[in-house]
C-alpha atoms as a printed R data frame, in Angstrom:
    type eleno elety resid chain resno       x       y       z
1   ATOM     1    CA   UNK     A     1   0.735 -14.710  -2.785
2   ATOM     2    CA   UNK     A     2   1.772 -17.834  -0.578
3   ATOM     3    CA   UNK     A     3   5.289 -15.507   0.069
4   ATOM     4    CA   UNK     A     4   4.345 -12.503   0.016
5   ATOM     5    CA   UNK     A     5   1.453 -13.179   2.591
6   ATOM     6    CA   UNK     A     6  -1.897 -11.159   4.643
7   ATOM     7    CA   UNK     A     7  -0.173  -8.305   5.909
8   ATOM     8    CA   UNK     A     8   2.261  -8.271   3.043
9   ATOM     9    CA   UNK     A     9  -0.323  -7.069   0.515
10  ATOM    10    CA   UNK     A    10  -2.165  -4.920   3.111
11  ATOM    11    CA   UNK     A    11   1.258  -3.006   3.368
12  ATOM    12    CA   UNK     A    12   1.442  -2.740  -0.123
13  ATOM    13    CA   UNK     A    13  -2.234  -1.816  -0.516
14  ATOM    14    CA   UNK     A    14  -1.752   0.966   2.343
15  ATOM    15    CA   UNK     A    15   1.058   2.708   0.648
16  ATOM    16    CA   UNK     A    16  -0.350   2.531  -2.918
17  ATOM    17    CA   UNK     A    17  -3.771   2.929  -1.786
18  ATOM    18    CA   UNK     A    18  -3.771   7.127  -0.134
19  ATOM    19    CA   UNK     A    19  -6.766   8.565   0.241
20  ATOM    20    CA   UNK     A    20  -7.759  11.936  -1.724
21  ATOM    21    CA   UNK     A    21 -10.926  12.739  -0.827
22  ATOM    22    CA   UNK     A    22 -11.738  15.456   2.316
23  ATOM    23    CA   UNK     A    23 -14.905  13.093   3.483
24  ATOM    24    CA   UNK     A    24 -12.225   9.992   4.104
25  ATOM    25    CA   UNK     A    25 -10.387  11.363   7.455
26  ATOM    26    CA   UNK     A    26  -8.661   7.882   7.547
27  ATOM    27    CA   UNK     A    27  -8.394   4.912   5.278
28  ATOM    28    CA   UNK     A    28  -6.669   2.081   5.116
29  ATOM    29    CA   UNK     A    29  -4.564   0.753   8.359
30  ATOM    30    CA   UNK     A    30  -6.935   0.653  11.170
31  ATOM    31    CA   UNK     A    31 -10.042  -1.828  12.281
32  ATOM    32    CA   UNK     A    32 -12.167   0.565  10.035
33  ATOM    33    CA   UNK     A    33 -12.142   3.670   7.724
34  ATOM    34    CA   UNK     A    34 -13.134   6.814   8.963
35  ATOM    35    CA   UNK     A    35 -15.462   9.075   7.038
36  ATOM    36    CA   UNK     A    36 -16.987  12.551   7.545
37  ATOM    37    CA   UNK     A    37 -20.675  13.614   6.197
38  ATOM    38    CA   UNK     A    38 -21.236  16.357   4.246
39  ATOM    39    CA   UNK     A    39 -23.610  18.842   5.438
40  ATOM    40    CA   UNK     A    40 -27.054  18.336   3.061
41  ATOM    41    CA   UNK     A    41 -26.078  15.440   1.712
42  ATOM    42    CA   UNK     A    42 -27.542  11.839   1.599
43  ATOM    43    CA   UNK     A    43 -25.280   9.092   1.427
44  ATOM    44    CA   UNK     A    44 -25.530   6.245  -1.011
45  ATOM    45    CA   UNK     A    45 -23.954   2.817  -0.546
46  ATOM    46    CA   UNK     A    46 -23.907  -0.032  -2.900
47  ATOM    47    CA   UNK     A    47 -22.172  -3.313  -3.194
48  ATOM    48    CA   UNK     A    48 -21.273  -6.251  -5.814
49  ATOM    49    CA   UNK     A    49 -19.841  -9.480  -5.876
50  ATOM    50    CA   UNK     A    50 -17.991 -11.136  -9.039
51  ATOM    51    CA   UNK     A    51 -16.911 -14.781  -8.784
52  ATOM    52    CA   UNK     A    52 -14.596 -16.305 -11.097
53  ATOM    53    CA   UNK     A    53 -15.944 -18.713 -13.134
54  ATOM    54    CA   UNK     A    54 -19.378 -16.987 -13.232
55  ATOM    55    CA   UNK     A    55 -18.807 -13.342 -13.455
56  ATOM    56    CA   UNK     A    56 -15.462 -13.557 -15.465
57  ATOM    57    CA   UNK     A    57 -12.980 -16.211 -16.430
58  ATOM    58    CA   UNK     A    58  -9.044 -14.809 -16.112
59  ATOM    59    CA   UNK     A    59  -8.398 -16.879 -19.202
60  ATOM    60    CA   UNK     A    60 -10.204 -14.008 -21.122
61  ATOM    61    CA   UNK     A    61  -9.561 -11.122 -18.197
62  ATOM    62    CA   UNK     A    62  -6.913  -9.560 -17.394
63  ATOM    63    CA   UNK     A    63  -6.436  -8.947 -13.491
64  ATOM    64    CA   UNK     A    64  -5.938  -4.649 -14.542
65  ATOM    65    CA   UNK     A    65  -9.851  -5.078 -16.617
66  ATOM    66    CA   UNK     A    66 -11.097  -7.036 -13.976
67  ATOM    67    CA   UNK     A    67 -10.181  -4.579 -11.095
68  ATOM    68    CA   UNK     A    68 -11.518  -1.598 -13.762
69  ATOM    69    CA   UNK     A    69 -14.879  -3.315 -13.620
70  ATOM    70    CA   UNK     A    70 -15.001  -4.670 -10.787
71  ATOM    71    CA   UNK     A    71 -15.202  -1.237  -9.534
72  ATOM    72    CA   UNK     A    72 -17.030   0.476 -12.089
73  ATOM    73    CA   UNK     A    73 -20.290  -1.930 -11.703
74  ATOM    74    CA   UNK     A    74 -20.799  -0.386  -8.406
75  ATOM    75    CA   UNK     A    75 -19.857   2.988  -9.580
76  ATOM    76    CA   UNK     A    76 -22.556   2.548 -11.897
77  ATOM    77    CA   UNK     A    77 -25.288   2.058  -9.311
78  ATOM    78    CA   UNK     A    78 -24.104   5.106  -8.258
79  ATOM    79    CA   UNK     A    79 -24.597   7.254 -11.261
80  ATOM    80    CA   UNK     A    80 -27.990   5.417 -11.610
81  ATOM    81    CA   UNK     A    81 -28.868   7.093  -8.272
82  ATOM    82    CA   UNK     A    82 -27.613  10.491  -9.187
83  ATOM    83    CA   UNK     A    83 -24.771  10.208  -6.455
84  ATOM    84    CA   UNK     A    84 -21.279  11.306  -6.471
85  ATOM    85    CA   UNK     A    85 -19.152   8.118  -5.120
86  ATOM    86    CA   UNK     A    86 -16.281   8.763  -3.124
87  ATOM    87    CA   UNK     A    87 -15.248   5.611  -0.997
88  ATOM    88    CA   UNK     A    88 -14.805   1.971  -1.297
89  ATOM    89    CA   UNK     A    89 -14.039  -1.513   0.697
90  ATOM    90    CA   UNK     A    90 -12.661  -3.805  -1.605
91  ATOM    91    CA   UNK     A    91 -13.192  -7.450  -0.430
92  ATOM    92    CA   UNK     A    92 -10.274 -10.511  -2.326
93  ATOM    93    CA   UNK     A    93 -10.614 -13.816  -2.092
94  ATOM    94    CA   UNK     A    94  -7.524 -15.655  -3.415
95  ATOM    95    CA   UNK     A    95  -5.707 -18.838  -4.215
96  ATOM    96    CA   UNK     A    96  -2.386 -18.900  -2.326
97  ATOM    97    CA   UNK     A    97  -0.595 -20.047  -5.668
98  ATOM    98    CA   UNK     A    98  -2.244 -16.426  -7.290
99  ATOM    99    CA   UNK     A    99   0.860 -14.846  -8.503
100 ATOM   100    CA   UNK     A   100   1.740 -11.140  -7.130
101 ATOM   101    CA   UNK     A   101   2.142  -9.689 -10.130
102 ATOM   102    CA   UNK     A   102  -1.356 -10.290 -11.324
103 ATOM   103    CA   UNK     A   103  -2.662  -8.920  -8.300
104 ATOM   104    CA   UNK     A   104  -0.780  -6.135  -8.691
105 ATOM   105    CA   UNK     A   105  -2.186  -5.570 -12.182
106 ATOM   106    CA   UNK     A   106  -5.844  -6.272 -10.682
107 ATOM   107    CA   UNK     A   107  -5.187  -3.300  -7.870
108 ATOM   108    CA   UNK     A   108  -3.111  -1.120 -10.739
109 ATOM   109    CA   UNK     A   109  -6.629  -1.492 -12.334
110 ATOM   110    CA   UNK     A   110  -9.263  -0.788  -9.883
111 ATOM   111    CA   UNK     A   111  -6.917   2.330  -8.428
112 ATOM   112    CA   UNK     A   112  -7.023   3.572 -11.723
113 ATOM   113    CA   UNK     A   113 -10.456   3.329 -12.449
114 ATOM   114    CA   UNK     A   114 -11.570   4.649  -9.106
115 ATOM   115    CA   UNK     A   115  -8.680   7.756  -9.239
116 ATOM   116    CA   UNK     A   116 -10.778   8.601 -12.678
117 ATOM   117    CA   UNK     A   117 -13.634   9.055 -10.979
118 ATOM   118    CA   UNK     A   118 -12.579  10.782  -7.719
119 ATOM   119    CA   UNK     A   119 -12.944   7.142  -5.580
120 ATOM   120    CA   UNK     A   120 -10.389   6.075  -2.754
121 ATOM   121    CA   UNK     A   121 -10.483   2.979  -1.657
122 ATOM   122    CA   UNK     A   122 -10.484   3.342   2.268
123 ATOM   123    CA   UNK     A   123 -10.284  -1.008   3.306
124 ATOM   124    CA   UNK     A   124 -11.180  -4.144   2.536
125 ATOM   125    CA   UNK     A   125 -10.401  -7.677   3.479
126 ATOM   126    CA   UNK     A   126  -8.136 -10.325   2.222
127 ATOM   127    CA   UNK     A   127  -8.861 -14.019   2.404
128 ATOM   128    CA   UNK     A   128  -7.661 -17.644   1.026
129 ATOM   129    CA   UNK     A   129  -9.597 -19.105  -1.288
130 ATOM   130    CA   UNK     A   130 -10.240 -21.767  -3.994
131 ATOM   131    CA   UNK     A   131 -11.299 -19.065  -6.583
132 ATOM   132    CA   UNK     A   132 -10.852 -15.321  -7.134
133 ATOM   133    CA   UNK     A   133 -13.529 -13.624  -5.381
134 ATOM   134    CA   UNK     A   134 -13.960  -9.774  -5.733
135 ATOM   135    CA   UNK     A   135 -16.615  -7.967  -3.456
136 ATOM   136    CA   UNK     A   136 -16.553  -4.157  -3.680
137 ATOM   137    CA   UNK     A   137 -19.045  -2.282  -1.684
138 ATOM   138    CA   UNK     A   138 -19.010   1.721  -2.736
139 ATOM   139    CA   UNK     A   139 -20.176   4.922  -0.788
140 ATOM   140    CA   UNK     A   140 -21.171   8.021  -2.403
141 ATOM   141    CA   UNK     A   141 -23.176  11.167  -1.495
142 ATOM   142    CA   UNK     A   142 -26.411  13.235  -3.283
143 ATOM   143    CA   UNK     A   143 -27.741  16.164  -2.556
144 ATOM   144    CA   UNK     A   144 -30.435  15.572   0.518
145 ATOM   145    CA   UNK     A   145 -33.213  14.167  -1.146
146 ATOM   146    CA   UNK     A   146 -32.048  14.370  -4.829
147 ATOM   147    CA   UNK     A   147 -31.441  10.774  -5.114
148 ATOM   148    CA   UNK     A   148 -33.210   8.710  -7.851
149 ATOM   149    CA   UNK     A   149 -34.656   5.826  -7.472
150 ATOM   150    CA   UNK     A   150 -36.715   2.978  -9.556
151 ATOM   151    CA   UNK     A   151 -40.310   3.955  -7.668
152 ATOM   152    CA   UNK     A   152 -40.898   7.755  -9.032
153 ATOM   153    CA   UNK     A   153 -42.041   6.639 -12.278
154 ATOM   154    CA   UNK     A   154 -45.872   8.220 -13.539
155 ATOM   155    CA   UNK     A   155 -48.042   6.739 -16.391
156 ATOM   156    CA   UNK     A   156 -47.378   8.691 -19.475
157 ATOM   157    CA   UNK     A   157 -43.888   9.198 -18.710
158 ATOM   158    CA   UNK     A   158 -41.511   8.631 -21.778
159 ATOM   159    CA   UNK     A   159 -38.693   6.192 -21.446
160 ATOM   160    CA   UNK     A   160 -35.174   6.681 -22.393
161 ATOM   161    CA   UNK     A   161 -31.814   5.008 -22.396
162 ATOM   162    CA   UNK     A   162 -28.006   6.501 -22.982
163 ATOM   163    CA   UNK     A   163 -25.853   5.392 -25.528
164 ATOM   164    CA   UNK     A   164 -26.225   1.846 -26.782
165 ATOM   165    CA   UNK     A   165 -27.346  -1.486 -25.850
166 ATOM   166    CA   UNK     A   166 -25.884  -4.726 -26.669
167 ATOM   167    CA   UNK     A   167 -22.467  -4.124 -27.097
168 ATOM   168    CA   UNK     A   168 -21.405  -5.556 -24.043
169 ATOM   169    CA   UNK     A   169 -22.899  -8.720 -24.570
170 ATOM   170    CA   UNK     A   170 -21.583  -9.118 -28.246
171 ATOM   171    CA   UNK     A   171 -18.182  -8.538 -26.392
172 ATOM   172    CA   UNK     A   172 -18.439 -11.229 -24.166
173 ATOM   173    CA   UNK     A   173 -19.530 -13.544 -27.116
174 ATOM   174    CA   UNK     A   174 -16.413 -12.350 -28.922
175 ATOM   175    CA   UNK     A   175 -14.509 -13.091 -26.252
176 ATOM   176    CA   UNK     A   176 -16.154 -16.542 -25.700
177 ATOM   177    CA   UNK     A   177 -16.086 -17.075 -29.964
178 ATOM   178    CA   UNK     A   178 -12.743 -15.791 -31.236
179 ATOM   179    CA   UNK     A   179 -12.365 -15.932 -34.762
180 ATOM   180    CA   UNK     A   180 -11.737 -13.620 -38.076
181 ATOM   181    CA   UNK     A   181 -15.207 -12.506 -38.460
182 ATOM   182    CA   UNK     A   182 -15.631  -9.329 -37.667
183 ATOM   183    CA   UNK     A   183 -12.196  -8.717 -37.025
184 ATOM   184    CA   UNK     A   184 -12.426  -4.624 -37.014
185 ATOM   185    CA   UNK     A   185 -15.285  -4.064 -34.317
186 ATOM   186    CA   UNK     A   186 -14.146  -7.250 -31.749
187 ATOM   187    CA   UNK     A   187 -11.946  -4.623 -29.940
188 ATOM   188    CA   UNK     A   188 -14.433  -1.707 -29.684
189 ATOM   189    CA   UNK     A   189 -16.855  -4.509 -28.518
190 ATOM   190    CA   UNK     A   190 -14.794  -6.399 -26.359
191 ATOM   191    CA   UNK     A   191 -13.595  -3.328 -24.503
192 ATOM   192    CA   UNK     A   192 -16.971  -2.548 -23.983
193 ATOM   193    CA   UNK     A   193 -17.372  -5.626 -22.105
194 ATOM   194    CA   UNK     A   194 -14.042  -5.401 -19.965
195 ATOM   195    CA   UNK     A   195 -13.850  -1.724 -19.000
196 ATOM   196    CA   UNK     A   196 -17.941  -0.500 -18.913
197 ATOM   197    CA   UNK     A   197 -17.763   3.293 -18.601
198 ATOM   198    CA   UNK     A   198 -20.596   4.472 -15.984
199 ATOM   199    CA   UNK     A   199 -22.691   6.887 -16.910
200 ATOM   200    CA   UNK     A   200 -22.023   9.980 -13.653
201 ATOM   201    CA   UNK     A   201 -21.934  12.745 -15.730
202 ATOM   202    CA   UNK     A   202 -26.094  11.936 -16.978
203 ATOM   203    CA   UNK     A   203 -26.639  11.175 -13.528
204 ATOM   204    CA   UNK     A   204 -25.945  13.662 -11.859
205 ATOM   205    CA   UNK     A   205 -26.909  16.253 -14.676
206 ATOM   206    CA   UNK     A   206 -30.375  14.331 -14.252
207 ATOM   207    CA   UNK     A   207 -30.451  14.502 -10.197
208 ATOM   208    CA   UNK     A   208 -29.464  18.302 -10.626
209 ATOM   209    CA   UNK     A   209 -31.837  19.223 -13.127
210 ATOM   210    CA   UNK     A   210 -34.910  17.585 -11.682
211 ATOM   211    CA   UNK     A   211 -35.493  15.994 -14.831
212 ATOM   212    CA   UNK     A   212 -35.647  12.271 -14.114
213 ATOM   213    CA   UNK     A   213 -38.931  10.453 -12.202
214 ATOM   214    CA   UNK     A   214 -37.148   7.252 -12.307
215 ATOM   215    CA   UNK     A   215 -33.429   5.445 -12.919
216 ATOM   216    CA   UNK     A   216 -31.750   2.532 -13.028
217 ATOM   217    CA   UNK     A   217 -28.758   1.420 -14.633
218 ATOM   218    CA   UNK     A   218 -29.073  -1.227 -17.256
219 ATOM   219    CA   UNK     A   219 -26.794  -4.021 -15.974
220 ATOM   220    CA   UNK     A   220 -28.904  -7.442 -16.433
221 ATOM   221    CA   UNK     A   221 -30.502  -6.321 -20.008
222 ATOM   222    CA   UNK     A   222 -32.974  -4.142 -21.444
223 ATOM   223    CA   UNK     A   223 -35.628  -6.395 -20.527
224 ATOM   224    CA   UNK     A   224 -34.931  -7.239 -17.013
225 ATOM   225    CA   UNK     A   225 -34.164  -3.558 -16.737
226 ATOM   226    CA   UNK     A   226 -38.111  -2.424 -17.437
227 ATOM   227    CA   UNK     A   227 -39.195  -5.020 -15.957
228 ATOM   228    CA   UNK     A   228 -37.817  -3.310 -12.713
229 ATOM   229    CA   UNK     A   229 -38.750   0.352 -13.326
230 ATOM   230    CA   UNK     A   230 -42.185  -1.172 -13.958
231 ATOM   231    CA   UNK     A   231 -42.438  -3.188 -11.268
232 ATOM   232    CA   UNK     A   232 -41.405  -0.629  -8.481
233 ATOM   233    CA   UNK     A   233 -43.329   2.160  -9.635
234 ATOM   234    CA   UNK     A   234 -46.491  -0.149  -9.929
235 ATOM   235    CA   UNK     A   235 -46.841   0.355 -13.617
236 ATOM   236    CA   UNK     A   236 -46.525  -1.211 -17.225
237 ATOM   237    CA   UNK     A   237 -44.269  -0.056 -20.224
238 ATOM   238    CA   UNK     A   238 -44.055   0.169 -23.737
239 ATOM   239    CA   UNK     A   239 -40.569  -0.542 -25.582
240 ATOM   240    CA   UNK     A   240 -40.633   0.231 -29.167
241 ATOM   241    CA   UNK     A   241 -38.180  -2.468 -30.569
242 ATOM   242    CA   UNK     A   242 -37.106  -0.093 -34.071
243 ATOM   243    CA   UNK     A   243 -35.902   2.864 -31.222
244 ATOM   244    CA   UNK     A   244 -33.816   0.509 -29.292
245 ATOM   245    CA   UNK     A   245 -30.074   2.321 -29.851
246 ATOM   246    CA   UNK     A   246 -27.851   0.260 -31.735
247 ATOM   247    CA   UNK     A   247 -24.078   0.439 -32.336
248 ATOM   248    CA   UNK     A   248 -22.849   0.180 -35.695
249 ATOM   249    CA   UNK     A   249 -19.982  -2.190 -34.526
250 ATOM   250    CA   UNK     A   250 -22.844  -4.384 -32.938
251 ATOM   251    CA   UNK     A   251 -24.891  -4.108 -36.225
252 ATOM   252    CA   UNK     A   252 -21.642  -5.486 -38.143
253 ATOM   253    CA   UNK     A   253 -20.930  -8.127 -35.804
254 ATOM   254    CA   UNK     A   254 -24.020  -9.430 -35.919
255 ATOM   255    CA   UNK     A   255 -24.254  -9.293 -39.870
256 ATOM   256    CA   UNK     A   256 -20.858 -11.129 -40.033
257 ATOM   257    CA   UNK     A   257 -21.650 -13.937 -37.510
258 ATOM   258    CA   UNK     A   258 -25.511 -14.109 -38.557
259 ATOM   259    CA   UNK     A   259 -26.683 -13.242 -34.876
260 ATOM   260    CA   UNK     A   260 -30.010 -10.768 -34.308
261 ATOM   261    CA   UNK     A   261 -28.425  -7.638 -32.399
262 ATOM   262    CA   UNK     A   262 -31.868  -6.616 -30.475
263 ATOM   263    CA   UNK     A   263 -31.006 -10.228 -28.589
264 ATOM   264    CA   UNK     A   264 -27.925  -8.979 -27.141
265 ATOM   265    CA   UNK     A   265 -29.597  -5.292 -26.345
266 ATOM   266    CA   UNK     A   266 -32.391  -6.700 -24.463
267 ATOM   267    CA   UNK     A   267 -30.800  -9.833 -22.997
268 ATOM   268    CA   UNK     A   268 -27.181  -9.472 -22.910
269 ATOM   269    CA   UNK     A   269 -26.713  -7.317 -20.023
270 ATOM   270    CA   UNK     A   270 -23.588  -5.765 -18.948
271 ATOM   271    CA   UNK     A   271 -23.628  -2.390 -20.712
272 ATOM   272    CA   UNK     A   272 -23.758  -0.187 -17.734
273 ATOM   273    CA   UNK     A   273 -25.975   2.491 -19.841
274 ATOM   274    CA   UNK     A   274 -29.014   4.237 -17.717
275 ATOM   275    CA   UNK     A   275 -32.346   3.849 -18.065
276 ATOM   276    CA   UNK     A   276 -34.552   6.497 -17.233
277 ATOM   277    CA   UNK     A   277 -38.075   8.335 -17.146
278 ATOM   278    CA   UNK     A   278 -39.230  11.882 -17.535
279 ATOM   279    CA   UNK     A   279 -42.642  13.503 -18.038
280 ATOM   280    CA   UNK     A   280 -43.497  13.464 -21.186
281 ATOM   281    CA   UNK     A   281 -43.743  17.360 -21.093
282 ATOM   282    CA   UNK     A   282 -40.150  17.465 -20.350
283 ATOM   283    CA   UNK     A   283 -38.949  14.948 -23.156
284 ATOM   284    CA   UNK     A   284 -37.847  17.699 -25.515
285 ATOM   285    CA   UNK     A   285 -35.574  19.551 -23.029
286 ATOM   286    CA   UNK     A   286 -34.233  16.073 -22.193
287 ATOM   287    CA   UNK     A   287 -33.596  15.342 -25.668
288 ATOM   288    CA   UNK     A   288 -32.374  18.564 -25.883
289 ATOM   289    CA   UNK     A   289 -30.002  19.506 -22.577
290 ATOM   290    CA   UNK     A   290 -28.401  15.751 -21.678
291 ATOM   291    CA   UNK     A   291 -26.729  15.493 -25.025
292 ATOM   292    CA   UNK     A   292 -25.961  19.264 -24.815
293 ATOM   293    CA   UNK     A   293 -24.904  19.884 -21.485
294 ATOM   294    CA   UNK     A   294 -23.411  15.621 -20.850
295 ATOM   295    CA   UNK     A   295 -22.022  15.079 -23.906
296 ATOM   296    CA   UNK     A   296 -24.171  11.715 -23.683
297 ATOM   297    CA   UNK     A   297 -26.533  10.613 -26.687
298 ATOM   298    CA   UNK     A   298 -29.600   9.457 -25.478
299 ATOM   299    CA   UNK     A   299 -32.501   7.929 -27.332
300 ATOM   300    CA   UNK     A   300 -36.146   8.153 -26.432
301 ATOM   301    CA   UNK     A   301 -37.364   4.048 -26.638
302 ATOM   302    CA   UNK     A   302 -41.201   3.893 -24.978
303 ATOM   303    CA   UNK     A   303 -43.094   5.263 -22.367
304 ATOM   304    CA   UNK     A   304 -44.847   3.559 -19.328
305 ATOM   305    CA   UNK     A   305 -48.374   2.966 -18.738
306 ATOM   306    CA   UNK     A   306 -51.168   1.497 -16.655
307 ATOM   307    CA   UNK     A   307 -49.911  -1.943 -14.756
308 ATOM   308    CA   UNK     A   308 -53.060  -3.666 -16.260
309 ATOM   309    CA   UNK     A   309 -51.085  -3.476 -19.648
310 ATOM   310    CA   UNK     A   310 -48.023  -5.452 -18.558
311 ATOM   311    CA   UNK     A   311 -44.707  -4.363 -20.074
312 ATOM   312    CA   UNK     A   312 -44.531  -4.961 -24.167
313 ATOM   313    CA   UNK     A   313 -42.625  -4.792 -26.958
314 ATOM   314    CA   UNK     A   314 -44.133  -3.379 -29.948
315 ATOM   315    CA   UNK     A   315 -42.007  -4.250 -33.730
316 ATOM   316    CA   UNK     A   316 -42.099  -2.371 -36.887
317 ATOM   317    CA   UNK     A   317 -45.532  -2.998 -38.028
318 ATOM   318    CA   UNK     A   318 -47.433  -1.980 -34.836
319 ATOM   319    CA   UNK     A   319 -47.057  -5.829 -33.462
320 ATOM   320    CA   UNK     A   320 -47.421  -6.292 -29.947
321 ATOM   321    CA   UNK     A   321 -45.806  -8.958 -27.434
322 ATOM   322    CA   UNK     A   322 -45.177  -9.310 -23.314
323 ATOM   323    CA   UNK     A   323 -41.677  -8.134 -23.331
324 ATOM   324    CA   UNK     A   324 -40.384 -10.418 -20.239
325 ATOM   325    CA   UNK     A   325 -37.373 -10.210 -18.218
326 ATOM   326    CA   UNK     A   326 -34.623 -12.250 -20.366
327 ATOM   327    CA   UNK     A   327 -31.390 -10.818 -19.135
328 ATOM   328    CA   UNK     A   328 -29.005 -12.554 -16.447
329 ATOM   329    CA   UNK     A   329 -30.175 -14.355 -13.351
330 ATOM   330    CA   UNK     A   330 -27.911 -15.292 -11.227
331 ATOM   331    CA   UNK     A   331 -30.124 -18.148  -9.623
332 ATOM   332    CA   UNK     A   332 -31.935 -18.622 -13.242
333 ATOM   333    CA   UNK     A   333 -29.209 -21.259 -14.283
């Protein structure tokens, strides 16, 4: 990076980098991107930061996964919202030694990822540093007051989550524990990890359809997770720990290496699934229609309640404990 230099990879961003979209009238070249509003349309816009050494470690990463992610965590705020994303800034923080061809690779990675989902990335900003730093900030547009949110959420309301949690987590413990146990589910689970797939289609099928009081996507854990929903809409929440949706490559993992796979569903983060409430008059057509018309399992897990009842998790035999927010902190050490 120390030859090739600033203006040398803005060049090479510019020309690789074209904008698709109709909304993005200019990107990249300029002091600033210029975009055009659809009419009756709300615009989201959500950023993240990942810093090596505590988001990801390039020993385990390579550049092309990291720029996948690093771009898909903030397209799945987006989903979790109900938006359609169609813009980003990506921010890069570098050390001058960083060789070219692995920042081609992280670039090859996000443009791919972003082109998948209809995303140009319009700018950004390119700096020296001691570590890789990746900040991607992401715009995207709903429907005038379709967006969801965390607040809409009544008492009664049945709680559901997409896919399945944990596998992410187990992935980054793979990573983190290589070994021969478990050798036919480490890639599924891994990949999981590296390349997290957000959930748009649901989303927007849920904005659309009216059928979602609350969302959020599930990126610190389970637990952290209803811990927000409850907390914004003023409420508690009941998690049934037997309906929590497992994989069957987490389930094997965790036989082979003796680990309990609710840990990494509640705590492990990372799995980029959505979270969500409906009335509980509406939970059979939900059950019903997102699978149908998404393509998207989704699993009924709890319901919320009355705040004075705190957010639990109830086991097998009826047992009852605080469920409290275990996932990641990034100030929690």
């Amino acid at each position: 990076m120390g030859q090739l230099g600033e203006f040398g990879l803005i060049a090479l961003l510019r020309e690789t980098l074209k904008p698709a979209n109709p909304e993005v009238v200019k990107g990249i070249g300029d002091d600033a991107a210029i975009l055009r509003p659809k009419a009756g349309h709300d615009w989201v816009l959500t950023t993240d930061m990942l810093v090596e050494g505590r988001h990801f470690n390039l020993k385990t990463t390579h550049p092309w996964a990291l720029g996948a992610k690093s771009i898909s965590v903030n397209l799945s705020d987006c989903a979790a919202m109900g938006a359609r994303p169609f813009a980003a800034v990506v921010s890069l923080g570098i050390p001058g030694k960083f060789p070219v061809g692995a920042v081609r690779a992280f670039y090859s990675g996000m443009k791919a990822w972003a082109g998948n989902f209809g995303v140009d990335i319009v700018g950004g900003d390119t700096v020296s540093s001691d570590k890789m730093v990746v900040n991607v900030a992401v715009l995207g547009e709903v429907k005038r007051g379709k967006a969801l949110t965390r607040s809409g959420a009544v008492n009664g309301d049945a709680l559901l989550v997409t896919g399945t949690l944990g596998d992410s987590g187990a992935g980054l413990h793979s990573l983190t524990h290589p070994g021969k146990k478990a050798a036919s589910v480490r890639p599924m689970l891994e990949k999981r990890h590296l390349t997290p797939l957000p959930r748009f289609v649901v989303g927007n099928f849920l904005s659309a359809a009216g059928l979602a009081t609350s969302c959020i996507d599930v990126s610190d854990g389970l637990s952290s997770e209803v811990n927000h929903l409850a907390s914004e809409s003023h409420l508690g929440a009941e998690v049934h720990e037997e309906a929590v949706p497992l994989s069957a490559s987490l389930e094997h993992y965790c036989v082979e290496l003796k680990k309990d796979p609710l840990r990494f569903a509640l705590d492990g983060g990372e799995d980029y699934e959505l979270l969500f409430t409906v009335p509980v008059k509406r939970l059979g057509e939900a059950l019903r229609r997102i699978p149908g018309e998404t393509g998207c399992p989704v699993t009924a897990i709890g319901r919320m309640t009355a705040a004075s009842g705190g957010v639990v998790l109830i086991g097998g035999k009826g047992s009852r404990k605080p469920l409290g927010r275990g996932g990641f902190d990034h100030f929690g050490g």
